[in-house]
mmCIF file of the C-alpha atoms, coordinates in Angstrom:
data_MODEL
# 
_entry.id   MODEL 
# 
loop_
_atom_site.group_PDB 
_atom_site.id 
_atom_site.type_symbol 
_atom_site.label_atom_id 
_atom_site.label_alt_id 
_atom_site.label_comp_id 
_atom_site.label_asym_id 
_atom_site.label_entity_id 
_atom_site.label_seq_id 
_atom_site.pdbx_PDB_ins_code 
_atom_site.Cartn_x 
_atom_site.Cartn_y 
_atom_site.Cartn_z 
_atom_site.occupancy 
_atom_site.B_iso_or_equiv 
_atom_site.pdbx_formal_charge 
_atom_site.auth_seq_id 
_atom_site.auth_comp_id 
_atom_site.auth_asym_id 
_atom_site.auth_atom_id 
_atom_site.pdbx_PDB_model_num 
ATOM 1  C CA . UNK A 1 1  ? 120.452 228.528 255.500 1.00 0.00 ? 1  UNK A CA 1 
ATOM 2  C CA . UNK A 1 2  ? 120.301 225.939 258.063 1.00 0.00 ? 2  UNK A CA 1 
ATOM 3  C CA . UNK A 1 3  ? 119.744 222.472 257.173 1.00 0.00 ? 3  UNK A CA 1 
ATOM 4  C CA . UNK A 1 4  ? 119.126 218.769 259.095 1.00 0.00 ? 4  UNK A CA 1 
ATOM 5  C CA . UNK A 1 5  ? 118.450 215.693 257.398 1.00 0.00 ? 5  UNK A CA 1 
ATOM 6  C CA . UNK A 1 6  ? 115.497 213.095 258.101 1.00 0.00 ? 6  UNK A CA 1 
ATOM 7  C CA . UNK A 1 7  ? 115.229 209.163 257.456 1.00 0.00 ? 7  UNK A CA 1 
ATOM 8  C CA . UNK A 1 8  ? 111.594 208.647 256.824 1.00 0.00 ? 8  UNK A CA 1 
ATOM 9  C CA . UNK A 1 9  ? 109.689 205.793 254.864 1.00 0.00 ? 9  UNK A CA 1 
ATOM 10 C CA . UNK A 1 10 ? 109.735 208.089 251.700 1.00 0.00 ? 10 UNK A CA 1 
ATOM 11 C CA . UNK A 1 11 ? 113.474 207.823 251.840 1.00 0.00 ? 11 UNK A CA 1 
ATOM 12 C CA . UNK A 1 12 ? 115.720 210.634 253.539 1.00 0.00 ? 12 UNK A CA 1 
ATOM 13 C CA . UNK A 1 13 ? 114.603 214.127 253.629 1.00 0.00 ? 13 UNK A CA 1 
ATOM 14 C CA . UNK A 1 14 ? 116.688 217.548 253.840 1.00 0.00 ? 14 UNK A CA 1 
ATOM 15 C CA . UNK A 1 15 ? 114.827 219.982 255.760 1.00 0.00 ? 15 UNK A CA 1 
ATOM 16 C CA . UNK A 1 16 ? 115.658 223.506 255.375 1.00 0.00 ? 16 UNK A CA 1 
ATOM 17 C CA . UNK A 1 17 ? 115.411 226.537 257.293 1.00 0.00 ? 17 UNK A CA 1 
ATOM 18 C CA . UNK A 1 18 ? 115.826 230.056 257.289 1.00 0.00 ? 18 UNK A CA 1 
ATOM 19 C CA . UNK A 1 19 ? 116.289 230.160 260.895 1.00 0.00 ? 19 UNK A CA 1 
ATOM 20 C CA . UNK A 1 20 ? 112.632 231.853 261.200 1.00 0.00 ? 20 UNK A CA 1 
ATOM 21 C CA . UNK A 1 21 ? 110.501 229.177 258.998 1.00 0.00 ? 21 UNK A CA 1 
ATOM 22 C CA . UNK A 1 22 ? 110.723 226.118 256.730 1.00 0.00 ? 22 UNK A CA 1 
ATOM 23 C CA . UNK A 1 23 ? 111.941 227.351 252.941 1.00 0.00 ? 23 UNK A CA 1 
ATOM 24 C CA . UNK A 1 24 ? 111.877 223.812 251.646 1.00 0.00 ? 24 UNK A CA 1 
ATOM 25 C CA . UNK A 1 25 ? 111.693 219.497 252.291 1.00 0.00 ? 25 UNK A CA 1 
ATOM 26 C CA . UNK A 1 26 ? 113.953 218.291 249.713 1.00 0.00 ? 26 UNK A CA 1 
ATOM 27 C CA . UNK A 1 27 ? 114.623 214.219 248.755 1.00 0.00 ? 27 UNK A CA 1 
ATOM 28 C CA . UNK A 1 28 ? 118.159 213.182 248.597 1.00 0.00 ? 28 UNK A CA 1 
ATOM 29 C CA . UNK A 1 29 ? 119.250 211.292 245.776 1.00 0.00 ? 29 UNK A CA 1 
ATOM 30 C CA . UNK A 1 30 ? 120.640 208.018 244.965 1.00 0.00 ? 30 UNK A CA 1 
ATOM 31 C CA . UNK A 1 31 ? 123.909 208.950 245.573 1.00 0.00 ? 31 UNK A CA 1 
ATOM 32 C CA . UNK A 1 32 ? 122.871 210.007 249.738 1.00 0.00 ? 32 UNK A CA 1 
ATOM 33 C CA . UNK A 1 33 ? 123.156 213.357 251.768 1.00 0.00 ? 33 UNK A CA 1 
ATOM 34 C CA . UNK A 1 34 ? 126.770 213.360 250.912 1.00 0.00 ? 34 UNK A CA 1 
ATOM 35 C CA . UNK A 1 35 ? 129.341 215.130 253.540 1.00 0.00 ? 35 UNK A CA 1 
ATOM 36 C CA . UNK A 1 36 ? 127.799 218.942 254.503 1.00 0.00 ? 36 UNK A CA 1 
ATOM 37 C CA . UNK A 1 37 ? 127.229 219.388 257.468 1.00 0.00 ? 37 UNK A CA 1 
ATOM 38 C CA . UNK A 1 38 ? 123.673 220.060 259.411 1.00 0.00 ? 38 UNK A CA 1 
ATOM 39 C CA . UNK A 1 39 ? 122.752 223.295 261.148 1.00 0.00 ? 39 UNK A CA 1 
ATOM 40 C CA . UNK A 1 40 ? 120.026 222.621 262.725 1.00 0.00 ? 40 UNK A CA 1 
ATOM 41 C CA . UNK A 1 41 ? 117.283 224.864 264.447 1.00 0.00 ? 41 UNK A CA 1 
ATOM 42 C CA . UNK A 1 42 ? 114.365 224.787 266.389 1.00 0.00 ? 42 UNK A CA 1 
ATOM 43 C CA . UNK A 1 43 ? 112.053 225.820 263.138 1.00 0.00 ? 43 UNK A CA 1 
ATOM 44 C CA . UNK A 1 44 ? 113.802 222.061 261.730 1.00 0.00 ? 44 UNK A CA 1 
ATOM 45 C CA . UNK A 1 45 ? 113.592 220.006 265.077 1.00 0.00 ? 45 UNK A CA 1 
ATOM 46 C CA . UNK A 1 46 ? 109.532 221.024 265.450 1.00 0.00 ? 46 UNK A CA 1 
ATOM 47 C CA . UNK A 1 47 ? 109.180 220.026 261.525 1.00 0.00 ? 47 UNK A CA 1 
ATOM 48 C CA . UNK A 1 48 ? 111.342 216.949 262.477 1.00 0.00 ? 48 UNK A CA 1 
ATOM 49 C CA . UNK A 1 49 ? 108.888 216.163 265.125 1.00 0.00 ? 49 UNK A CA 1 
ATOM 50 C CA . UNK A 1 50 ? 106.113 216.555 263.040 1.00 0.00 ? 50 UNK A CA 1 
ATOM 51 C CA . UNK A 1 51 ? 107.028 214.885 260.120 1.00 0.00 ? 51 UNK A CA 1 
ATOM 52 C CA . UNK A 1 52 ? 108.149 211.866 262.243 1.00 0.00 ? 52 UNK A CA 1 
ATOM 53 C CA . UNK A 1 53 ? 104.486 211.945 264.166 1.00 0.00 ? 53 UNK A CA 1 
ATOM 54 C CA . UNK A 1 54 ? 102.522 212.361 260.762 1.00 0.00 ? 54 UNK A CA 1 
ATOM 55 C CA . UNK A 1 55 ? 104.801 209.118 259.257 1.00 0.00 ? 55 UNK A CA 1 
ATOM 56 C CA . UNK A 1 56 ? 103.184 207.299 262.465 1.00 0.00 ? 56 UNK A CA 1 
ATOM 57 C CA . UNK A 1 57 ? 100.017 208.038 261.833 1.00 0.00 ? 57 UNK A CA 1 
ATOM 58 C CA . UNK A 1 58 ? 100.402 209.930 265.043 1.00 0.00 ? 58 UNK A CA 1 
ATOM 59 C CA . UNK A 1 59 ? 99.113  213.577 263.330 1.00 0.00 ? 59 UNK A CA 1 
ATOM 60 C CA . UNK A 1 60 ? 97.435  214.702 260.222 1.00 0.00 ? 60 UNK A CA 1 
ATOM 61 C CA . UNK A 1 61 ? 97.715  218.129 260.912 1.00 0.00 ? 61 UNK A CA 1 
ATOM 62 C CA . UNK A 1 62 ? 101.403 220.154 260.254 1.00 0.00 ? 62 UNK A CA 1 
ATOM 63 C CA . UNK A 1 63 ? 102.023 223.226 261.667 1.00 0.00 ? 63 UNK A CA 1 
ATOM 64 C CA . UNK A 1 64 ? 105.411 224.073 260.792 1.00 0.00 ? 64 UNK A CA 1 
ATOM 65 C CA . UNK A 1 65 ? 105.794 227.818 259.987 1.00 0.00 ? 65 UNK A CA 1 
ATOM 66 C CA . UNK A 1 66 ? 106.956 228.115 256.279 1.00 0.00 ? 66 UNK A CA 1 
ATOM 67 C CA . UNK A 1 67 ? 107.865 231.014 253.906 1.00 0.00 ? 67 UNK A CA 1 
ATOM 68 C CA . UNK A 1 68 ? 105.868 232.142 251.129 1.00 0.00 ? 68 UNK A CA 1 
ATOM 69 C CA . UNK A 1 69 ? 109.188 232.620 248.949 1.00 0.00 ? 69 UNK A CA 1 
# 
């Protein structure tokens, strides 16, 4: 799994990937992301993008591709 993490105004997100599409958004809790570290891919950096654009009120629309599983 491949994994990048996201400060947003909802607090900091973990964004997870199977390399192909987005398998989960997770909140981190009180106690932060801790020490793994990210793997990102280009399934997180486009939900990155869009989840930074949509906290802008730049987009209302997300088209990240996601699994059904």
């Amino acid at each position: 799994m491949n994994f990048q993490y996201l400060d947003s105004p909802v607090g900091t997100l973990r964004l997870v990937s199977n390399g192909t599409h987005l398998t989960a958004i997770e909140f981190e809790g009180p106690d932060g992301v801790g020490d793994a570290r990210e793997f990102r891919d280009a399934v997180l950096a486009e939900c990155a993008e869009q989840l930074t654009d949509y906290f802008a009120a730049r987009s209302r629309q997300q088209y990240a591709p996601r699994s059904n599983s």
